[in-house]
C-alpha positions as CSV (number, residue, x, y, z in Angstrom):
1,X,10.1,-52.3,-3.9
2,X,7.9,-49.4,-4.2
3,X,8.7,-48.3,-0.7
4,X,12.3,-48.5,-1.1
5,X,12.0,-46.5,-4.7
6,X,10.2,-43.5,-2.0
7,X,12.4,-44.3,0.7
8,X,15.5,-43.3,-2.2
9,X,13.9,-39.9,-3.7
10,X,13.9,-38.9,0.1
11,X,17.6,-39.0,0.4
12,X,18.5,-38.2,-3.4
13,X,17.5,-37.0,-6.5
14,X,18.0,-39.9,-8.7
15,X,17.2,-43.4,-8.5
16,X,18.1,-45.6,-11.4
17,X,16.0,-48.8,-12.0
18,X,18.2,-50.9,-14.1
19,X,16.6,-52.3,-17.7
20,X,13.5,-50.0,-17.1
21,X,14.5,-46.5,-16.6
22,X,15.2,-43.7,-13.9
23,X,13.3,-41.4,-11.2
24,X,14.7,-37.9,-11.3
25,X,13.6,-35.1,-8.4
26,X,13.6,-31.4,-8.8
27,X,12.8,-28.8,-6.4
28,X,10.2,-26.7,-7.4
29,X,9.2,-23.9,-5.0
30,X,6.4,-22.4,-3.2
31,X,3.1,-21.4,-5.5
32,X,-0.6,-20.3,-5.2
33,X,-2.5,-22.6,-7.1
34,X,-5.6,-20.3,-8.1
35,X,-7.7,-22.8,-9.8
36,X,-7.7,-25.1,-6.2
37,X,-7.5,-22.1,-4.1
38,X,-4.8,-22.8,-2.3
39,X,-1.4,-22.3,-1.2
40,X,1.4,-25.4,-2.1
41,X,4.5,-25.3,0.0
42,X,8.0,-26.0,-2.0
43,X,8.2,-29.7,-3.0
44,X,9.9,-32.2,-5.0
45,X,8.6,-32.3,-8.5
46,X,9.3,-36.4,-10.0
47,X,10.1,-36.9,-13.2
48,X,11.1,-39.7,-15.5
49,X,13.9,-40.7,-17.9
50,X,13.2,-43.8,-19.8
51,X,16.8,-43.5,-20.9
52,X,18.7,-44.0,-18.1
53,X,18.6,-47.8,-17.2
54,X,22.4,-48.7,-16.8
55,X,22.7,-50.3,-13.0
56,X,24.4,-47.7,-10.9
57,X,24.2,-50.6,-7.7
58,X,21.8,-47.8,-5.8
59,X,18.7,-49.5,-5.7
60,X,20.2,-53.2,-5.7
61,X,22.7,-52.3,-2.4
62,X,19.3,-50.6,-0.7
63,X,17.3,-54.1,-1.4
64,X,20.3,-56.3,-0.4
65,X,20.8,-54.1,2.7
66,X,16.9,-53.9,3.6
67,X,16.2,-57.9,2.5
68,X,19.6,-59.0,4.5
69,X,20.1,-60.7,1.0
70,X,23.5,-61.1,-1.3
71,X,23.6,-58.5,-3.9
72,X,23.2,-61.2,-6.7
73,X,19.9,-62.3,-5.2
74,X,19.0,-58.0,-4.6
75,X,19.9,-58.1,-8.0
76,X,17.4,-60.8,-9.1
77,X,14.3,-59.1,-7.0
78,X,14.9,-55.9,-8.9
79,X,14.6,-58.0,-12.0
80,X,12.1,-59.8,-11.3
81,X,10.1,-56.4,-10.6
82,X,11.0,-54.9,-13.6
83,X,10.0,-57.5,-15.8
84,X,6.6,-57.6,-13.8
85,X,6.4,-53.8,-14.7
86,X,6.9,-54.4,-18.6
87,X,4.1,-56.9,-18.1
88,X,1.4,-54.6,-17.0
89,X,2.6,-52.0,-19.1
90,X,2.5,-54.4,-22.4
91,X,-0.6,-55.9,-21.3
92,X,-2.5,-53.3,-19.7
93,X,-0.9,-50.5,-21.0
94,X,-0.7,-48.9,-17.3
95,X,1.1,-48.8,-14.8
96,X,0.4,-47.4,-11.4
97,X,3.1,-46.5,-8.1
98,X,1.9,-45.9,-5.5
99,X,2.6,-42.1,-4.2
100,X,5.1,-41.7,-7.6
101,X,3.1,-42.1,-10.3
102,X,1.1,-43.5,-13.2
103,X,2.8,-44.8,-16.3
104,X,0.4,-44.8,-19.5
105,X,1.4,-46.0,-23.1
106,X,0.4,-44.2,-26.2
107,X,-0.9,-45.0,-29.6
108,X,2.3,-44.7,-30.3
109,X,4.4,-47.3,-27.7
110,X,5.6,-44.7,-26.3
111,X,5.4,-44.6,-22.3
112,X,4.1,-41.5,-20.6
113,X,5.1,-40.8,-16.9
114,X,2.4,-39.0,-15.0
115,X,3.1,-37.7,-11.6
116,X,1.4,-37.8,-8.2
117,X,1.5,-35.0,-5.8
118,X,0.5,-36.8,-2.9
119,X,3.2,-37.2,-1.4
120,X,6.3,-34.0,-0.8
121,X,9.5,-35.9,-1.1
122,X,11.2,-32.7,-0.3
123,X,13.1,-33.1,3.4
124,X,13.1,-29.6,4.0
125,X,9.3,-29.4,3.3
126,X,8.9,-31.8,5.9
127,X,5.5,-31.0,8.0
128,X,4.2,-28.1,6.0
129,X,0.4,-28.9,4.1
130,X,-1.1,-27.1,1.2
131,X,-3.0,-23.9,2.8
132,X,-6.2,-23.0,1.5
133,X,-7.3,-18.9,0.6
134,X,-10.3,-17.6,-0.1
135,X,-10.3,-14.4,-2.4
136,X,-10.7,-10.6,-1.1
137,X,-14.6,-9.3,-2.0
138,X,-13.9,-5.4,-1.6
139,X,-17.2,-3.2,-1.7
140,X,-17.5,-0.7,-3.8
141,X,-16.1,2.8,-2.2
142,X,-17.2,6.3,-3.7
143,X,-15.0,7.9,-6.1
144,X,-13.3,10.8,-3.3
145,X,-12.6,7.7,-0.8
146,X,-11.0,5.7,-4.1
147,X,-8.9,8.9,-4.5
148,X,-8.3,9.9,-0.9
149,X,-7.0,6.0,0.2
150,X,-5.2,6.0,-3.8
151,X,-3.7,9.6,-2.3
152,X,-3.0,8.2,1.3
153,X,-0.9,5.4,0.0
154,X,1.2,7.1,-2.1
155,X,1.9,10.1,0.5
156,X,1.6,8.7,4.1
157,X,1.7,12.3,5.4
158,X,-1.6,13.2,4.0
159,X,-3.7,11.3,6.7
160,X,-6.8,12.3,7.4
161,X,-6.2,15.2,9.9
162,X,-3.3,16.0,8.3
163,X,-3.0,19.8,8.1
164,X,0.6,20.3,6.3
165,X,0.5,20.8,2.4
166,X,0.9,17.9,0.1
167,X,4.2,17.5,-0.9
168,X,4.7,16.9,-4.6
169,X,6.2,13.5,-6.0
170,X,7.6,15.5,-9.2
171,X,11.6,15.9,-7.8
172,X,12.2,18.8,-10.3
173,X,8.9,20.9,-9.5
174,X,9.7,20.1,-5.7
175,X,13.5,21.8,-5.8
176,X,11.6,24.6,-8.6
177,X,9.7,25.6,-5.7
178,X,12.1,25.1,-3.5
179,X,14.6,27.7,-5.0
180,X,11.1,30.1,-5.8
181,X,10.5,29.9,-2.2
182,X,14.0,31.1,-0.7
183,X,14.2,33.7,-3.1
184,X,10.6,34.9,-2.2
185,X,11.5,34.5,1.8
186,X,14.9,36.5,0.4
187,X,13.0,39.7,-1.2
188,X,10.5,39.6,1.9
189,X,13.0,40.1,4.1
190,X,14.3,43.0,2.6
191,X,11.3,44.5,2.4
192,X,10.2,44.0,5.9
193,X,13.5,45.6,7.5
194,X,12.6,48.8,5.1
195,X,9.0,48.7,7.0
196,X,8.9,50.0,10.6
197,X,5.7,48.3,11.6
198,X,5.9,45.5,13.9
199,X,3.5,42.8,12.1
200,X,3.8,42.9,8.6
201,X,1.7,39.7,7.0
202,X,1.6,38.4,3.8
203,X,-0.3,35.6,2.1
204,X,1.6,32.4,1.5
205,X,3.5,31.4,-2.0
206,X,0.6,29.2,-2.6
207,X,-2.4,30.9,-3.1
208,X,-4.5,30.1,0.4
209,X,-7.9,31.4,-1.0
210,X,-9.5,31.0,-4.2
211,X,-13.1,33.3,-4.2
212,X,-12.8,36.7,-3.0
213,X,-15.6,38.0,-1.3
214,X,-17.0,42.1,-1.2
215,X,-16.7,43.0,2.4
216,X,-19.7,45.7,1.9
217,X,-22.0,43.1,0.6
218,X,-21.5,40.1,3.1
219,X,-23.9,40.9,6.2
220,X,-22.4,40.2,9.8
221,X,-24.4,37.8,11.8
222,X,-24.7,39.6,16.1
223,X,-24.6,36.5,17.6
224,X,-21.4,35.2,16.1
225,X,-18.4,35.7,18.4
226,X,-14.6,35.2,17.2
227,X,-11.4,34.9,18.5
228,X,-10.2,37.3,15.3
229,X,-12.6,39.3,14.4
230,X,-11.8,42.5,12.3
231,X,-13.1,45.8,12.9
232,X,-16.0,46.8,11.7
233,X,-16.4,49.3,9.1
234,X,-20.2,52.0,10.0
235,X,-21.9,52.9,6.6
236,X,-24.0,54.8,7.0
237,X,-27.3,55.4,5.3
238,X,-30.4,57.7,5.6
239,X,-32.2,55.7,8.2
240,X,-30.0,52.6,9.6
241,X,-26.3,51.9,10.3
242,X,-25.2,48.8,8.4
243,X,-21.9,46.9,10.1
244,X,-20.7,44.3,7.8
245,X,-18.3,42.4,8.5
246,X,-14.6,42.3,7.0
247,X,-14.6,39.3,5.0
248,X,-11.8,37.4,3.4
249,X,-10.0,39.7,0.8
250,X,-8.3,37.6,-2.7
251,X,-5.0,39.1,-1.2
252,X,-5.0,38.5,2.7
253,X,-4.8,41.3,4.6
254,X,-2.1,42.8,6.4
255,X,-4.1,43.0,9.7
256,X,-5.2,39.8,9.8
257,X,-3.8,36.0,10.0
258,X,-5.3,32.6,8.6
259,X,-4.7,29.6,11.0
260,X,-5.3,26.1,8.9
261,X,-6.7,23.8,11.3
262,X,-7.3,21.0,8.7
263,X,-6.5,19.8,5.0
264,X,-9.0,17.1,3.0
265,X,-9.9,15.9,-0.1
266,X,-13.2,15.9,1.0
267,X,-15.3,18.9,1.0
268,X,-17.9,17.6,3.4
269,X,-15.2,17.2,6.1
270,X,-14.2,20.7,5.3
271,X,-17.2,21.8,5.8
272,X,-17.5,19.4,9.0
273,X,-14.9,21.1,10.6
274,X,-16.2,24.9,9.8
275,X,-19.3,24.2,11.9
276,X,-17.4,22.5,14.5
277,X,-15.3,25.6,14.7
278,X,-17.6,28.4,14.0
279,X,-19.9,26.4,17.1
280,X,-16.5,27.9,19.2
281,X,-16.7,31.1,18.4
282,X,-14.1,31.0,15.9
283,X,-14.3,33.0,12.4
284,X,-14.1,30.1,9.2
285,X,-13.7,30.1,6.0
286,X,-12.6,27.3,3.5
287,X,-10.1,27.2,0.3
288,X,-9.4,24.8,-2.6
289,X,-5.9,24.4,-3.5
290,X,-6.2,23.6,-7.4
291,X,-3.1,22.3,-7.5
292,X,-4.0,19.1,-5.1
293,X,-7.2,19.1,-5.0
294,X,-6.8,19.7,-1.2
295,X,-9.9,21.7,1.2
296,X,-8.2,23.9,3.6
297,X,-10.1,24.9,6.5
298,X,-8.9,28.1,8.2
299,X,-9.5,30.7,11.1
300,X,-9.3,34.3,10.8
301,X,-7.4,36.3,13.4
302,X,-6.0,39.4,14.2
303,X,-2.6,39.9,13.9
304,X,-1.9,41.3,17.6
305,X,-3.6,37.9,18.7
306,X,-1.9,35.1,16.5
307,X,0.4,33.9,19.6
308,X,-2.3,33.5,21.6
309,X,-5.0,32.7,18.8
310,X,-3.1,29.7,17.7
311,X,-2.3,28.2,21.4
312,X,-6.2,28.3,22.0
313,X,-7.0,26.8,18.5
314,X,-4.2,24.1,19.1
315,X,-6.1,23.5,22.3
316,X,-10.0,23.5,21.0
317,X,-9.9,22.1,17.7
318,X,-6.4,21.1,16.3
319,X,-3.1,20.5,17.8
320,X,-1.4,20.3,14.9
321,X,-2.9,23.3,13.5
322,X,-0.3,26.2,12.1
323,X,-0.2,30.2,10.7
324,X,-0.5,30.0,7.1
325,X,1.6,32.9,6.4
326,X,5.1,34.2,5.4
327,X,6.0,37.2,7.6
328,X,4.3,37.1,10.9
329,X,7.6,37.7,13.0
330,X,6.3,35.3,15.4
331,X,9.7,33.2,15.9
């Protein structure tokens, strides 16, 4: 009988057991059972409804049909099983289906339905098991590689090499600048068909550079070669000739051009990059943007040499790396 009662919440979702009560199924879907670690594919939840005990002929025609049996004598088994059932349940005050569940009775005569989930009586479940999981154990990172992966997921296009600026999330600062930019590129181009010289360079509309440094008190190193190095200015004193070399100004110069090869939120990869660069031959320096936080590695150059300057850079260091300026005249 048990069998058949399975063999019915397969097919449907209700089987009636006359004089005793009914089995009712409801889908329940997929979860993640944290407490068993695992994973529990959608099933069939059973419950039961002590109410509904009128004969609907279900259960009776599926034990006439499976016994070869009239339905009178279907009729009697199912009887006969039920009043077995009211038996245990008076006597031992439990009772137990296999792969369905357990029925208890209270202090109070009352009868409690307890189900099993050993058994998935939903078709469309059919082959899936439970999956087990075992929780994620993440070391401990450093606060700049919390905030660099934090940053990295929210803008893909600040990877690691990535040498363009950071582009803000904030829609009304973005067009703000937007609009402050074309009317900068607007007056700049006025301005630079009023001028007659052929390579007139200004700084960008963020500032590129945040310590200035006194070009008469920064020593020049002779061994150090660069692609862009300025001038030299003589001073001369009573006894030696000091040449110091031109260092970066707080507003760039008009004779020379700042190539980023890099952008991090790491300093020490800034600074990485320098000696890798200034190892070349090349002329460094390094920024912070205090508006993202961001370390931008540069190379100093000469004006007459950016087309040239930024095709061997590309090459050497960076290929992605571009002229951090607003009037170069270069396209």
């Amino acid at each position: 009988m048990v069998e058949l009662i399975q063999q019915l919440l397969l097919t449907g979702n209700c089987v009636i057991i006359p004089n005793f009560g009914a089995f009712i199924g409801n889908y329940h879907p997929a979860e993640i059972r944290l407490q068993f670690n695992t994973i529990v594919p959608p099933t069939k939840l059973i419950a039961f409804n002590r109410s509904l005990q009128n004969n609907d002929g279900l259960l009776i025609n599926t034990v006439a049909h499976h016994f070869l049996v009239s339905y009178h004598e279907a009729e009697l088994q199912v009887a006969d099983f039920v009043k077995q059932w009211n038996v245990a349940l008076s006597q031992h005050k439990s009772l137990i289906l296999k792969d369905i569940g357990r029925f208890v009775v209270d202090a109070e005569n009352n009868i409690q339905f307890q189900p099993y989930y050993t058994k998935n009586y939903l078709l469309e479940s059919f082959g899936l098991q439970s999956m087990p999981i075992q929780p994620i154990q993440r070391l401990k990172d450093s606060e700049s590689s919390i905030k660099e992966n934090y940053q990295r997921i929210l803008h893909p296009e600040l990877m690691e090499d990535a040498v363009t600026p950071k582009r803000t999330s904030n829609k009304v600062s973005y067009w703000i600048t937007a609009v402050l930019a074309v009317l900068f590129l607007g007056a700049s181009l006025i301005l630079n068909i009023q001028k007659t010289g052929t390579y007139q360079n200004q700084s960008s509309l963020l500032p590129a550079f945040d310590k200035a440094v006194d070009p008469a008190t920064t020593p020049v190193s002779e061994n150090k070669t660069s692609i862009a190095a300025a001038e030299p200015t003589t001073v001369k004193t009573e006894e030696t000739v000091i040449t110091p070399a031109v260092a970066l100004p707080t507003k760039p110069s008009k004779n020379k051009t700042y190539i980023v090869i890099g952008a991090f939120f790491d300093e020490v990869r800034a600074i990485k990059l320098k000696s890798e660069a200034e190892s070349k031959g090349y002329v460094v320096n390094i920024s912070k943007d205090n508006s993202n936080g961001l370390f931008r590695t540069t190379v100093q150059v000469e004006n007459s040499e950016v087309k040239t300057a930024l095709q061997k850079v590309k090459s050497e260091i960076n290929s992605r790396a571009w002229v951090y300026c607003m009037k170069c005249k270069l396209y």
